[in-house]
Structures are given as structure tokens and as C-alpha cells.
N, CA, C and O atoms as CSV, one atom per row, in Angstrom:
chain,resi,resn,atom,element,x,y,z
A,1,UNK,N,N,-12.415,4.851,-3.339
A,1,UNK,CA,C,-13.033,3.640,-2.865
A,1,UNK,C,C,-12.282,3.068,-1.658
A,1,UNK,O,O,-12.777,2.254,-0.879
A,2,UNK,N,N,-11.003,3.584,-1.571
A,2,UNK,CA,C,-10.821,2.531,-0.790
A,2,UNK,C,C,-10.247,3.452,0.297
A,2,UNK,O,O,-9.762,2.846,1.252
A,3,UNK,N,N,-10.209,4.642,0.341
A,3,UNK,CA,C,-10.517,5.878,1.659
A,3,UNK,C,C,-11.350,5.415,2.514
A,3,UNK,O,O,-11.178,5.065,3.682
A,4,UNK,N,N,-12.473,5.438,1.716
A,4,UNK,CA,C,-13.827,5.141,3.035
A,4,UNK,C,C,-13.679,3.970,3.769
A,4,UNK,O,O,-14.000,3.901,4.956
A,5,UNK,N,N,-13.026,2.677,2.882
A,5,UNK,CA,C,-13.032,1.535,3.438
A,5,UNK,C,C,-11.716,1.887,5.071
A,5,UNK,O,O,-11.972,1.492,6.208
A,6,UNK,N,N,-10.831,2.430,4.808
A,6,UNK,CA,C,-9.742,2.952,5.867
A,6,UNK,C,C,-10.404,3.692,6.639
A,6,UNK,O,O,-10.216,3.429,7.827
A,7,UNK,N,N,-11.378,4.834,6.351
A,7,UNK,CA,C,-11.846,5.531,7.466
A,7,UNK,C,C,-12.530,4.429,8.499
A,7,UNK,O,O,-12.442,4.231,9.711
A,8,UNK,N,N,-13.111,3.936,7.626
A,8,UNK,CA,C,-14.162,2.627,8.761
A,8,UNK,C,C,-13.228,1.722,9.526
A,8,UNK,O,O,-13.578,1.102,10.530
A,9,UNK,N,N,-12.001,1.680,8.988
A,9,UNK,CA,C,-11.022,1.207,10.226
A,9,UNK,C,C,-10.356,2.182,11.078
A,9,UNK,O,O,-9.722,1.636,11.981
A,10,UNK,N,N,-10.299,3.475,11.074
A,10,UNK,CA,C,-9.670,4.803,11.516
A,10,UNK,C,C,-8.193,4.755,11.100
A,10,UNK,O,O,-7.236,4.725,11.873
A,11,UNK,N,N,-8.142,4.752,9.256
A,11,UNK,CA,C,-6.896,4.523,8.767
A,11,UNK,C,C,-7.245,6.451,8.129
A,11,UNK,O,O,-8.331,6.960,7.854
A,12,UNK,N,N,-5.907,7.048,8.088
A,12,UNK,CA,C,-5.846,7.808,7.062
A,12,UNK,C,C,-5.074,8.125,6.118
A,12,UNK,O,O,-3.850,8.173,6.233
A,13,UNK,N,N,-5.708,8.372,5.088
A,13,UNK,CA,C,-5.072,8.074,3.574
A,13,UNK,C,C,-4.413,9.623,3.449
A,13,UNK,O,O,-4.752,10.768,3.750
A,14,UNK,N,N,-2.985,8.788,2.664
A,14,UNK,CA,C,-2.535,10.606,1.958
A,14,UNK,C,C,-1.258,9.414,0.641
A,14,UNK,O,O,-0.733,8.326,0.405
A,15,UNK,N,N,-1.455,10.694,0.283
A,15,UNK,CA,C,-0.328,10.470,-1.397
A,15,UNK,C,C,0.348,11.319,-1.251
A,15,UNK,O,O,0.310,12.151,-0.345
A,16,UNK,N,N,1.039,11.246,-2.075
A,16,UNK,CA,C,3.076,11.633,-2.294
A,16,UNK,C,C,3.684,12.017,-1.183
A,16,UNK,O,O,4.133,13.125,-0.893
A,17,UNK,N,N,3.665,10.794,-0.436
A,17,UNK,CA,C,4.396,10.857,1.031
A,17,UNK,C,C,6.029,10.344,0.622
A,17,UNK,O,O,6.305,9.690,-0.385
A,18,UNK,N,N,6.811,10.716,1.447
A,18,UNK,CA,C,8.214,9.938,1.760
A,18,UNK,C,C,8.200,8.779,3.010
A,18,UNK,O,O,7.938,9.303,4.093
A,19,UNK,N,N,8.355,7.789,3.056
A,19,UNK,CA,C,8.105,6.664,3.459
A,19,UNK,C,C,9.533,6.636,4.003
A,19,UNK,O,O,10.395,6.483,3.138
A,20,UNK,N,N,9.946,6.752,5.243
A,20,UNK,CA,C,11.829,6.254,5.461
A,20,UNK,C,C,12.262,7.604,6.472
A,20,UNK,O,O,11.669,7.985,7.481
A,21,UNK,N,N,13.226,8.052,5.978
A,21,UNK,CA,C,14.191,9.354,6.642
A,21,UNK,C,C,14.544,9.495,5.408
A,21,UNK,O,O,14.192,8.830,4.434
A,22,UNK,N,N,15.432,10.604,5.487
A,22,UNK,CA,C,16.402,11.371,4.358
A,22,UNK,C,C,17.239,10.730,4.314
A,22,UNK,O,O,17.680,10.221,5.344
A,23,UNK,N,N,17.830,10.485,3.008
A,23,UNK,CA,C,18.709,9.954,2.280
A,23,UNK,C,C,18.374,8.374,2.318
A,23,UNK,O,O,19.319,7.596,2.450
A,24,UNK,N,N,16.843,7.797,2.187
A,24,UNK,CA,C,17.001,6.645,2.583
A,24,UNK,C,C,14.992,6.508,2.429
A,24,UNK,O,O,14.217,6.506,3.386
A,25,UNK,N,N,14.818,6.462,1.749
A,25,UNK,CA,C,12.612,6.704,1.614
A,25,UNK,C,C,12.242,6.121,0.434
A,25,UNK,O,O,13.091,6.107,-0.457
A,26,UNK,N,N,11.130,5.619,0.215
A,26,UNK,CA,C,10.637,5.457,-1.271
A,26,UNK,C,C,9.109,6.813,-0.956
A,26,UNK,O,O,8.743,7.640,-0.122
A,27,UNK,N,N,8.772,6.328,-2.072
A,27,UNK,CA,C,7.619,6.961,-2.254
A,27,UNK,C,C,6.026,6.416,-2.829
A,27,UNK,O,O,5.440,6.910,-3.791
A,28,UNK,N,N,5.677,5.631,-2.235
A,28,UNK,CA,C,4.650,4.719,-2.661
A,28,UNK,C,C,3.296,5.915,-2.876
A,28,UNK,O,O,3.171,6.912,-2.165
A,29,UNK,N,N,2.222,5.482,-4.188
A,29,UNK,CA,C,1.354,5.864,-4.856
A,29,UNK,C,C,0.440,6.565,-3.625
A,29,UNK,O,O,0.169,7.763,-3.537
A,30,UNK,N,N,0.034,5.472,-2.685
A,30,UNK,CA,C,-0.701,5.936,-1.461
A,30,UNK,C,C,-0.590,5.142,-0.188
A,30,UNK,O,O,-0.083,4.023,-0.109
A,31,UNK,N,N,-1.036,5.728,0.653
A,31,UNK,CA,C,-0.623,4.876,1.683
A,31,UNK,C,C,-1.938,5.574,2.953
A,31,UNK,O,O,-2.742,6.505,2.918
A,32,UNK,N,N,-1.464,4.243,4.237
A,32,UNK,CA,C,-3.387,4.240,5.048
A,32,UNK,C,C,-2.152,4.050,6.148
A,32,UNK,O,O,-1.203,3.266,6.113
A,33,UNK,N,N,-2.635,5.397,7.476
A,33,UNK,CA,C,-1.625,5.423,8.306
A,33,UNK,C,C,-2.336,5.404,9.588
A,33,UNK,O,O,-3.246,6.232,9.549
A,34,UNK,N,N,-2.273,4.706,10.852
A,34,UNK,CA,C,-2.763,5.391,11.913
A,34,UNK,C,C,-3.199,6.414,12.859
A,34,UNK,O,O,-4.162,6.549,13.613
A,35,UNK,N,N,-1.624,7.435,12.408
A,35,UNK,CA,C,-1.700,8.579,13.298
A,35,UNK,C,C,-1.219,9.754,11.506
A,35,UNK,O,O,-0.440,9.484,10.592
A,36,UNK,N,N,-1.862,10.634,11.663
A,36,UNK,CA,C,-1.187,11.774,10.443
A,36,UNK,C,C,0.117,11.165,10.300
A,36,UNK,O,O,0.469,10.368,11.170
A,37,UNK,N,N,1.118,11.501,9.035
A,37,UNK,CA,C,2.218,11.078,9.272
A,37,UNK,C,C,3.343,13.002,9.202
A,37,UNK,O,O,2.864,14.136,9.215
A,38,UNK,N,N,4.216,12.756,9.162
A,38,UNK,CA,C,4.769,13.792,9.330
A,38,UNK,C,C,4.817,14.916,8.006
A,38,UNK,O,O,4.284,14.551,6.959
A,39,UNK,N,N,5.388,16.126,8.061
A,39,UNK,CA,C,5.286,16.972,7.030
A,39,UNK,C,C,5.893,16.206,5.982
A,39,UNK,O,O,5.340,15.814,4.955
A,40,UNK,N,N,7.323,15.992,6.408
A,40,UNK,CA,C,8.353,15.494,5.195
A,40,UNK,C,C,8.359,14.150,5.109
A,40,UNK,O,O,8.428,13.894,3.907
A,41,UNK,N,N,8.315,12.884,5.906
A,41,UNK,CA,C,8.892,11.801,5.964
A,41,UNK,C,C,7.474,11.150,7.150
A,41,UNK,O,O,6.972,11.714,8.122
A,42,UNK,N,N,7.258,10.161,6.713
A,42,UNK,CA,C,6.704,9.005,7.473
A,42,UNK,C,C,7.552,7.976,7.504
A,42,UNK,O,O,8.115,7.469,6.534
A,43,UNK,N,N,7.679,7.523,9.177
A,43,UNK,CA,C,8.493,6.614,9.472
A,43,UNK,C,C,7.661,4.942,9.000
A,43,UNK,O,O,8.219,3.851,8.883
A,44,UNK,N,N,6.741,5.152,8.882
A,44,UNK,CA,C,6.045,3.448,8.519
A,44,UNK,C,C,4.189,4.544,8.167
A,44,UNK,O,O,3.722,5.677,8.282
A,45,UNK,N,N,3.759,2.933,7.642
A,45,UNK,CA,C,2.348,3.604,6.993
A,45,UNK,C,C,1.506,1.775,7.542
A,45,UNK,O,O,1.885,0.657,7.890
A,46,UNK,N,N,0.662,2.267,7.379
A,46,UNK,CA,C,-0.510,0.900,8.152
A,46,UNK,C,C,-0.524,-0.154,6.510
A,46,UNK,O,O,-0.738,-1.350,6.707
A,47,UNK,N,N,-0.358,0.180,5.346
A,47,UNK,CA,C,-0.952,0.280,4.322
A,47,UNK,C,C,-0.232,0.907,3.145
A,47,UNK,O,O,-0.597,2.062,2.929
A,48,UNK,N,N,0.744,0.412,2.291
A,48,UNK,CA,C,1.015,1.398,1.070
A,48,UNK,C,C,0.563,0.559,-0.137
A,48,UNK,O,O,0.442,-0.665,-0.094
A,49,UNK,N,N,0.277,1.478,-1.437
A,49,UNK,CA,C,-0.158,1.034,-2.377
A,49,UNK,C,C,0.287,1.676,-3.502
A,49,UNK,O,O,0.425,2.826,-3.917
A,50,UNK,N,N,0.528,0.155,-3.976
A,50,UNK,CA,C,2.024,0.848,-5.601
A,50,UNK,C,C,1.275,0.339,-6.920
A,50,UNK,O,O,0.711,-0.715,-7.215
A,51,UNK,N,N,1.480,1.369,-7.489
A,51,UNK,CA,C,0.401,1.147,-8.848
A,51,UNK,C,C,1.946,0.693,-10.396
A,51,UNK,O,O,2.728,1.434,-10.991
A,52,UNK,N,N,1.767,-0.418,-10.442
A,52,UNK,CA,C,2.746,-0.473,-11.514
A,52,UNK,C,C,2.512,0.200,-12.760
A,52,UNK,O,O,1.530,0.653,-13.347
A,53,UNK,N,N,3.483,0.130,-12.921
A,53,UNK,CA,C,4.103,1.495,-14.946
A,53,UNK,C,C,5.487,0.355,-15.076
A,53,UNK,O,O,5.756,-0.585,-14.328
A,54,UNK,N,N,6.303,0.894,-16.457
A,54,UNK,CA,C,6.698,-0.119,-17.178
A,54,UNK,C,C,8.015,0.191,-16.577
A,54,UNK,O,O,8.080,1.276,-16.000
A,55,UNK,N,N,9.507,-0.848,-16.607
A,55,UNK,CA,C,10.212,-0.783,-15.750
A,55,UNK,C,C,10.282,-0.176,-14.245
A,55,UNK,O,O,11.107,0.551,-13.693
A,56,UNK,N,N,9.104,-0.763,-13.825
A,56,UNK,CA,C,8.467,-0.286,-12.042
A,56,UNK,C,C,9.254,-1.535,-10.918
A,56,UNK,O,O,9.155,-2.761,-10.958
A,57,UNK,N,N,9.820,-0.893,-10.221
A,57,UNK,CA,C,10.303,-1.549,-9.228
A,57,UNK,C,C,10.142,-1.969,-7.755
A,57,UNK,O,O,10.895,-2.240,-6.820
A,58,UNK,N,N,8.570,-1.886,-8.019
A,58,UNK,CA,C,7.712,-2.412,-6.554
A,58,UNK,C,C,7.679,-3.372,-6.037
A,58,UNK,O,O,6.927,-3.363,-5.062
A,59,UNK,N,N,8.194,-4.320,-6.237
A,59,UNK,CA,C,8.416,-5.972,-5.998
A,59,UNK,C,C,10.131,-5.457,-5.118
A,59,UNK,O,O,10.574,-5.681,-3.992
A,60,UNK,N,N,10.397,-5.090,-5.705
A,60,UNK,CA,C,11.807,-5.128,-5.095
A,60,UNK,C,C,11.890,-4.458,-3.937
A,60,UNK,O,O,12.727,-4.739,-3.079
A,61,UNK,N,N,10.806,-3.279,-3.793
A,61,UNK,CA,C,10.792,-2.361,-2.631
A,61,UNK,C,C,9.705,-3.603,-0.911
A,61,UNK,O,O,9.776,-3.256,0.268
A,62,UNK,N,N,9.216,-4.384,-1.210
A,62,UNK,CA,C,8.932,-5.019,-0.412
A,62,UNK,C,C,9.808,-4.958,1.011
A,62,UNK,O,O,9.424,-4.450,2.065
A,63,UNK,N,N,10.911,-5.522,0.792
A,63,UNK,CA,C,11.943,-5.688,1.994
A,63,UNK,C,C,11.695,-4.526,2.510
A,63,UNK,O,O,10.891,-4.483,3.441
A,64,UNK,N,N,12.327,-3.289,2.033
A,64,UNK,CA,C,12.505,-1.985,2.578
A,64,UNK,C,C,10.941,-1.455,3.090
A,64,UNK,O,O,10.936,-1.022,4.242
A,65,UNK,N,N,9.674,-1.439,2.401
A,65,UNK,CA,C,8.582,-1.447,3.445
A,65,UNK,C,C,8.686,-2.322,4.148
A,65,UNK,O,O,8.769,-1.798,5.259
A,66,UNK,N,N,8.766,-3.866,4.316
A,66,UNK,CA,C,8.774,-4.831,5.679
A,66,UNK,C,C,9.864,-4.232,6.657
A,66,UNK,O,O,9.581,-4.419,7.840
A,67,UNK,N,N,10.628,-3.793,6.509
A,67,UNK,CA,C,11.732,-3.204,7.650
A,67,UNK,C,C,11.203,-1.949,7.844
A,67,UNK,O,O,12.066,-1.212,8.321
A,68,UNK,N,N,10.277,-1.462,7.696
A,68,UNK,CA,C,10.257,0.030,8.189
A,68,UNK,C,C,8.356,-0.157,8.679
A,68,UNK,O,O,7.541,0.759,8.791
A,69,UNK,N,N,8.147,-1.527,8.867
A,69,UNK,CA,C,6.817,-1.651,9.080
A,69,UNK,C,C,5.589,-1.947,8.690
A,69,UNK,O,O,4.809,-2.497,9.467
A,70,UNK,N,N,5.265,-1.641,7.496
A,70,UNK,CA,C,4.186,-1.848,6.718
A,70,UNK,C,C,3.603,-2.880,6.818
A,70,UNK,O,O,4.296,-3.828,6.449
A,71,UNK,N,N,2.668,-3.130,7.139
A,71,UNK,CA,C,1.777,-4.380,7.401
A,71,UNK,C,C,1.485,-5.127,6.014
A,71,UNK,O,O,1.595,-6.334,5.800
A,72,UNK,N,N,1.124,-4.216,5.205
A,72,UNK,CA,C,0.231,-4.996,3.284
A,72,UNK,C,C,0.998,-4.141,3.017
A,72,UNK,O,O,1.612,-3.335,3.716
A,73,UNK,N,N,0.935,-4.441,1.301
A,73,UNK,CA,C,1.276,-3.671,0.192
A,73,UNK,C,C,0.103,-4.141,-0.576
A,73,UNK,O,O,-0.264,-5.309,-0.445
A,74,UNK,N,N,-0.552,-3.276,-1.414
A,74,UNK,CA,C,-1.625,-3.923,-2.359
A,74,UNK,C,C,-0.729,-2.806,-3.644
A,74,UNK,O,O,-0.173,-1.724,-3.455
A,75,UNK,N,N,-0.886,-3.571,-4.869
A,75,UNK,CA,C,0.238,-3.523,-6.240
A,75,UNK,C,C,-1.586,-3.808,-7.063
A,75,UNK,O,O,-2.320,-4.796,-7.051
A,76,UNK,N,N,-1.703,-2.795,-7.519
A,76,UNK,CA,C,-2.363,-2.527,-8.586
A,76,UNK,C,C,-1.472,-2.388,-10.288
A,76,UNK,O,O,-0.548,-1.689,-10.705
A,77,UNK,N,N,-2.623,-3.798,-11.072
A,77,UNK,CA,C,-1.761,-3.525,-12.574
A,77,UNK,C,C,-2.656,-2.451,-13.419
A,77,UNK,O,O,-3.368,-3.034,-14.237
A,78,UNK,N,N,-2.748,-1.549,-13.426
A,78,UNK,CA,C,-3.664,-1.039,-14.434
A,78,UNK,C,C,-4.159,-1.533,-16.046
A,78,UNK,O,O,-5.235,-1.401,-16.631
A,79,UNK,N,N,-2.997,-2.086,-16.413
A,79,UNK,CA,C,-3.319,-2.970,-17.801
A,79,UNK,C,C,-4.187,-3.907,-17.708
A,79,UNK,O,O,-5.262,-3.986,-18.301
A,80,UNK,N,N,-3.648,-4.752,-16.832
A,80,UNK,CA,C,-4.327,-5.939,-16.756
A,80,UNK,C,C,-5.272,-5.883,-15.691
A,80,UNK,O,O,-5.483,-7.040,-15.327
A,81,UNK,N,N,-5.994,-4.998,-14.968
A,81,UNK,CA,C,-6.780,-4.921,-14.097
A,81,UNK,C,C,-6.683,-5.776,-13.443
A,81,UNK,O,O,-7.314,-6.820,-13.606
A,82,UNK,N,N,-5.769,-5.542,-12.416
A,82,UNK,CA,C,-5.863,-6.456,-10.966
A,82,UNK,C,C,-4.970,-6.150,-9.964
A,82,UNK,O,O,-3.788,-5.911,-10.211
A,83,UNK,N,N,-5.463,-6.138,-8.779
A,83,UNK,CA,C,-4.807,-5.673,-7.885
A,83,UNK,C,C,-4.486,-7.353,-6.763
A,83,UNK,O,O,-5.093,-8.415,-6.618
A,84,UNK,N,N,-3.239,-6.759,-6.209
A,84,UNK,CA,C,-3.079,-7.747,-5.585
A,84,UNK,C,C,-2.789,-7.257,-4.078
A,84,UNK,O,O,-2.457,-6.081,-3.931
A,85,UNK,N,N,-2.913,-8.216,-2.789
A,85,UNK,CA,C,-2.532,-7.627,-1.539
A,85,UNK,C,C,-1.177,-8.685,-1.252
A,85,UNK,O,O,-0.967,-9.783,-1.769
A,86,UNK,N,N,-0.542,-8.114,-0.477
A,86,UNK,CA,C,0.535,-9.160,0.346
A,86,UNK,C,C,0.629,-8.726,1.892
A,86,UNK,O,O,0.463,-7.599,2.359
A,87,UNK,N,N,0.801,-9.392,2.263
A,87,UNK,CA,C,1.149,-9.395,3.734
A,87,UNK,C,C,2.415,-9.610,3.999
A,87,UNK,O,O,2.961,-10.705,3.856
A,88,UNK,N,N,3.110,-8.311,4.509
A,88,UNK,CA,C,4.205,-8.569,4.655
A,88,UNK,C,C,4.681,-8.386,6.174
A,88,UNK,O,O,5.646,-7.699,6.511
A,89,UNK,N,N,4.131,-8.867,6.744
A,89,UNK,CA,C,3.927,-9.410,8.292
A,89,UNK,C,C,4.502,-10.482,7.937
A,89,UNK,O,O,5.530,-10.649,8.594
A,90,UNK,N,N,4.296,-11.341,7.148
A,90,UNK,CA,C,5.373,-12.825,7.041
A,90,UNK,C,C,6.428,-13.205,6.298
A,90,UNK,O,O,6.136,-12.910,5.139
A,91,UNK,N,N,7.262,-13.590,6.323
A,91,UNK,CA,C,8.706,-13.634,5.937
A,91,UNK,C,C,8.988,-15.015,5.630
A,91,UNK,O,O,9.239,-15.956,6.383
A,92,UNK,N,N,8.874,-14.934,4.050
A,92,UNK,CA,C,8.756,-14.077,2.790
A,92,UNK,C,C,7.044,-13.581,2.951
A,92,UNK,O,O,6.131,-14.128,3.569
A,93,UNK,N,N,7.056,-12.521,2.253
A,93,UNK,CA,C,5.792,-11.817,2.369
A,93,UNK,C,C,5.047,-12.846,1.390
A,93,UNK,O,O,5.555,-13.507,0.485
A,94,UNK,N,N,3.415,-12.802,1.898
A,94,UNK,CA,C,2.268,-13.852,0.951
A,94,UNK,C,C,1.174,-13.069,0.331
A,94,UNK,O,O,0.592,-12.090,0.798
A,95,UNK,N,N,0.988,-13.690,-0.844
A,95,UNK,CA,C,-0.329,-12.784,-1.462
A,95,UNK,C,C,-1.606,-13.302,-0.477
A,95,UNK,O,O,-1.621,-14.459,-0.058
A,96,UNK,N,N,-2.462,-12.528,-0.215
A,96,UNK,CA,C,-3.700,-12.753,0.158
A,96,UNK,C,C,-4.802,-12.634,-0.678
A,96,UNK,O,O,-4.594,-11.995,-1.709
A,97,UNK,N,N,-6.176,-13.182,-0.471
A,97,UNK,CA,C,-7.091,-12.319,-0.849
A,97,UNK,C,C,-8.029,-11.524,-0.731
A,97,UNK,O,O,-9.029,-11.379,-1.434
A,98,UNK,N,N,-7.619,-10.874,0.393
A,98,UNK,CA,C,-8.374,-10.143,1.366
A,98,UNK,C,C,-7.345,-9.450,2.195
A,98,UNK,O,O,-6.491,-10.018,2.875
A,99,UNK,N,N,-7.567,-7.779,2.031
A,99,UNK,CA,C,-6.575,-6.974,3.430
A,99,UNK,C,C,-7.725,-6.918,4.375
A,99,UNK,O,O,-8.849,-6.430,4.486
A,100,UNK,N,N,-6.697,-7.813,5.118
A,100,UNK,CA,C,-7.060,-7.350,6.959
A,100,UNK,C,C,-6.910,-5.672,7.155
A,100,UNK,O,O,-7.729,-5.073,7.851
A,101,UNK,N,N,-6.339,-5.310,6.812
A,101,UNK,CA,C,-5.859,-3.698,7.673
A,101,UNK,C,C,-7.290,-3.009,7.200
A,101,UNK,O,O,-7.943,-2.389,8.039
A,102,UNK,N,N,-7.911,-3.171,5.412
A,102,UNK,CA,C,-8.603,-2.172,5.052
A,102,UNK,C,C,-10.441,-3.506,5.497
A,102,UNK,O,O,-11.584,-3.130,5.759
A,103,UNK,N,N,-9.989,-4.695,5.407
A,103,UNK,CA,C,-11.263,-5.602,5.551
A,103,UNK,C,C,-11.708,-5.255,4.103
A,103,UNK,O,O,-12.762,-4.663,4.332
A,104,UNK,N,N,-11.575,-5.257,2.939
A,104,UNK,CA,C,-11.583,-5.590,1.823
A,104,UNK,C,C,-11.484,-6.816,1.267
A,104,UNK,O,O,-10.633,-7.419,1.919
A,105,UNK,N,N,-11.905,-7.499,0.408
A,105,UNK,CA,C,-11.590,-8.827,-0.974
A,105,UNK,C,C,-10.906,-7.777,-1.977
A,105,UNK,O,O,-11.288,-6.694,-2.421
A,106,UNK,N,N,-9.647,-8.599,-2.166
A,106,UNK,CA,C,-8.918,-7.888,-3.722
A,106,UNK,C,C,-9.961,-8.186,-4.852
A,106,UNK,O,O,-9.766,-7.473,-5.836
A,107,UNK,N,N,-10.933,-8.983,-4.965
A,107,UNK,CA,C,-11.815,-8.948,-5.982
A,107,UNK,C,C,-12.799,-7.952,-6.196
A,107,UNK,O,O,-13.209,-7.678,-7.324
A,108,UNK,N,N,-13.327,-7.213,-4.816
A,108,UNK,CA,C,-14.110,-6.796,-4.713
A,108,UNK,C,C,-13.731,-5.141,-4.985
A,108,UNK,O,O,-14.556,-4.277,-5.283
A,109,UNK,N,N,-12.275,-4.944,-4.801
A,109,UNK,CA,C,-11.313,-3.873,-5.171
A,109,UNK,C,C,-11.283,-3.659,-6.571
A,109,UNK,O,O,-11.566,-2.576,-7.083
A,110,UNK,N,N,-10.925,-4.732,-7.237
A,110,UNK,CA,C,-11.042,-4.654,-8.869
A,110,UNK,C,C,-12.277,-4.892,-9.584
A,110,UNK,O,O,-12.300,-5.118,-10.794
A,111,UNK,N,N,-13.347,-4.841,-8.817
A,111,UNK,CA,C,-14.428,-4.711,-9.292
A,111,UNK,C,C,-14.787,-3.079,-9.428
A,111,UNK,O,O,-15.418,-2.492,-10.307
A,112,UNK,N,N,-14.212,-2.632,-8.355
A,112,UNK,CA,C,-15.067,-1.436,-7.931
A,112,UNK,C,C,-13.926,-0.063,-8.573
A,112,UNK,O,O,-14.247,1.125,-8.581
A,113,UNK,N,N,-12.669,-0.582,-9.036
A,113,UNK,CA,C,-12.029,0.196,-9.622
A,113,UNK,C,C,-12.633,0.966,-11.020
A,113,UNK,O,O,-13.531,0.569,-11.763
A,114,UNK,N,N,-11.923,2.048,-11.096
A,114,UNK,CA,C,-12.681,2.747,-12.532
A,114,UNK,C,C,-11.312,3.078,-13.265
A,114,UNK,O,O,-10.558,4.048,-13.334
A,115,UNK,N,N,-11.385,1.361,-13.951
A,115,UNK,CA,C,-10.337,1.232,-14.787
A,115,UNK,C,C,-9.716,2.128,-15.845
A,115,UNK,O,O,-10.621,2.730,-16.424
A,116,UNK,N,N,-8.644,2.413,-16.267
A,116,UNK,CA,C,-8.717,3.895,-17.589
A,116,UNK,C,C,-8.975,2.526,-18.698
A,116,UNK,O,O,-9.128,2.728,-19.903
């Protein structure tokens, strides 16, 4: 669902990327990039998206995507069905309800999800 919404901005989506350089990357669920990103390592992504699990440490990784670029983070809960966006263009980063990058409503995201 939310591929197509990136293609219509000329974002492209890929998973199990390295986000950073060596010795120094996370690895976010998915992510929406401008240009391909590299074989091993993407230096920044337009877009990453972290799906929480139980002792998950995606809140904390914020800073380290805002320093390496990332415009949003959208944090999907699978339990509790809901996804959230932030913008971390501003310092401290803010929830929104709506990504600019993909032109989405986070409501309209967790509507259209196919919850387990």
C-alpha cells in the first residue's frame, strides 16, 4: 500500500537495507529513497519505517536517522493497530498526521493495513 503511494511521488521502496556506513547503520523495516540506494549501505533514505516488536528500540534510533537525513519515520504498532508519522525535519522531531514525503493521512494508512 504504501509503494504505490511513493511511486506517485518518484520514491523507491526497498527492505533490509543498512542505513549509515560500516561500523555505524541501523536497519529500519523499510524505507522510500530518491535515487536506488547502494548495494551495502544507504547513506540517508527519503522515508524509513519501523514496525515495533517487544523490547524494540525505535524511539531511540530517531536522532541517528535525523543526523543522517531522514525526513519522517512512520512506527507502525501491530498490536494495537496504529501507525504513527514524525517529522524529523524538526528538532525535537513532531508526530504528524499526514506524511508529506508519501502525501498520505496516518489514518488512512491504518485503515488500509491488513492487520495480522
Amino acid at each position: 500500500m504504501l509503494r504505490s503511494r511513493a511511486r506517485r511521488q518518484g520514491l523507491i521502496a526497498t527492505t533490509g537495507f543498512n542505513l549509515g556506513q560500516p561500523m555505524d547503520f541501523r536497519v529500519p523495516d523499510l524505507g522510500f529513497h530518491r535515487t536506488r540506494p547502494g548495494v551495502l549501505y544507504a547513506p540517508t533514505a527519503v522515508v524509513v519505517v519501523e514496525v515495533l516488536s517487544p523490547d524494540d528500540e525505535t524511539f531511540e534510533k530517531f536522532g541517528f536517522y535525523a543526523a543522517h537525513g531522514v525526513e519522517e519515520i512512520l512506527v507502525a504498532h501491530p498490536q494495537e493497530r496504529w501507525v504513527r508519522c514524525y517529522d524529523l525535519r524538526q528538532d525535537p522531531p513532531v508526530q504528524v498526521e499526514r506524511s508529506s514525503c508519501l502525501d498520505v493521512a496516518m489514518a488512512d494508512v491504518e485503515s488500509e493495513v491488513d492487520w495480522p
